[in-house]
C-alpha positions in Angstrom: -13.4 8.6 5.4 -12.9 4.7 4.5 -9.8 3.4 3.4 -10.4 -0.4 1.9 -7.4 -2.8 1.3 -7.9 -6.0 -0.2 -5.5 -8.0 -2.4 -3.7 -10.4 0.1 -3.4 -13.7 0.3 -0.9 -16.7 0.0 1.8 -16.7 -2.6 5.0 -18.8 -4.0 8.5 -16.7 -4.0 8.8 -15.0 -7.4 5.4 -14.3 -7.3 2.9 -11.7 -7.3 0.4 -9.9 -6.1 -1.8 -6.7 -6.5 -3.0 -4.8 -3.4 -5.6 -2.1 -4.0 -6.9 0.3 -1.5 -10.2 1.8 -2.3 -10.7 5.4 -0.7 -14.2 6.9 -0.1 -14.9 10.3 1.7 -12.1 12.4 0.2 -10.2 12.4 -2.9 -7.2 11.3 -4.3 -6.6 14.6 -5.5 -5.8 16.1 -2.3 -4.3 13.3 -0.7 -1.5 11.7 -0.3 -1.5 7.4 -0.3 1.0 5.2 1.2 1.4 1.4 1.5 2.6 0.1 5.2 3.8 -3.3 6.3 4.0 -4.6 9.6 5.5 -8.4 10.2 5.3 -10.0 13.8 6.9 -8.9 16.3 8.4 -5.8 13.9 7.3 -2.0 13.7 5.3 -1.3 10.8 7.1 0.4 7.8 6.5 2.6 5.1 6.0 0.4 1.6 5.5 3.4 -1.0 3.8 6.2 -1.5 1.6 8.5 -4.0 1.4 12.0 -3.7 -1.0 14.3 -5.2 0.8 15.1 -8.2 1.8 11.3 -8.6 5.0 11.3 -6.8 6.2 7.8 -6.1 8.6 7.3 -2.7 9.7 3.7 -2.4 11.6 1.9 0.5 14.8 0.3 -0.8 13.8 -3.5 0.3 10.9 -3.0 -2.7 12.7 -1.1 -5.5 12.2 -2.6 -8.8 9.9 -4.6 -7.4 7.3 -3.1 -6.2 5.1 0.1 -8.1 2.2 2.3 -6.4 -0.3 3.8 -8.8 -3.8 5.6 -8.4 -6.8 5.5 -10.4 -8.4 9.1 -9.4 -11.6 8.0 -11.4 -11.8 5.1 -8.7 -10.4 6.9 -6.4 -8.1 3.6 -5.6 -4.5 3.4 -5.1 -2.9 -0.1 -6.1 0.5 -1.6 -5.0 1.7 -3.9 -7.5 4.0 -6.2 -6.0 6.3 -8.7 -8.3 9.1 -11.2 -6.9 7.8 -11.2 -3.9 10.3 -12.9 -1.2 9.4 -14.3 2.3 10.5 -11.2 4.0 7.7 -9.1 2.5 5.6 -11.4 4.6 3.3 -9.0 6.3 0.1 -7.1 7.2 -0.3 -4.6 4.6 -1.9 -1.8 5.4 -2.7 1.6 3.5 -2.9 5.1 4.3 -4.2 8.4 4.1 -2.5 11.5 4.9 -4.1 15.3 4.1 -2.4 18.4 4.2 -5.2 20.9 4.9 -7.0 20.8 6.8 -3.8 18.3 8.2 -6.1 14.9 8.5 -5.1 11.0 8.7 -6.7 7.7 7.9 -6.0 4.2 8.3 -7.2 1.1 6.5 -8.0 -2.6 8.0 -5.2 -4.8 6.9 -4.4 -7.3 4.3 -2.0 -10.5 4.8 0.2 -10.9 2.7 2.1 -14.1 2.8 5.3 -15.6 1.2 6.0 -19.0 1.1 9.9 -20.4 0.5 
């Protein structure tokens, strides 16, 4: 199982930016997706998340700015995220969680900065 984030990079305050995680080895279908952030020196934090029936779960700090969809042709999940501020500075990372047989991936990491 590979779990590839890509999207990061530099932005301006009010802007935006679209994360995408492409999955490979098991299916959307069975899995559950999440978004996680960790900034320096922080622990790392649950973002959002997609379940298998599409069930969205969004921390409060992103609400309204931030929406997690999946594309189960492309097996890809993508976290669109609008307004960003500088405190969503951060590696974003996604993940893979499996119910049964009870499995978890992680993806490498994508930087996401914020400039003021």
């Amino acid at each position: 199982v590979q779990l590839q984030a890509s999207g990061g990079g530099l932005v301006q305050a009010g802007g935006s930016l679209r994360l995408s995680c492409a999955v490979s080895g098991i299916t959307l279908t069975v899995t559950t997706i999440a978004w996680y952030r960790q900034a320096p020196g922080e622990q790392r934090e649950l973002v959002a998340s997609i379940g298998l029936r599409s069930t969205t779960v969004y921390a409060d700090s992103v609400k309204g700015r931030f929406t997690i969809s999946k594309d189960n042709a492309k097996n890809t999940v993508y976290l669109q995220m609008n307004s960003l501020k500088p405190e969503d500075t951060a590696v974003y990372y996604c993940n893979a969680k499996r119910p049964a047989p009870r499995a978890e991936y992680w993806g490498q990491g994508t930087q996401v900065t914020v400039s003021s």
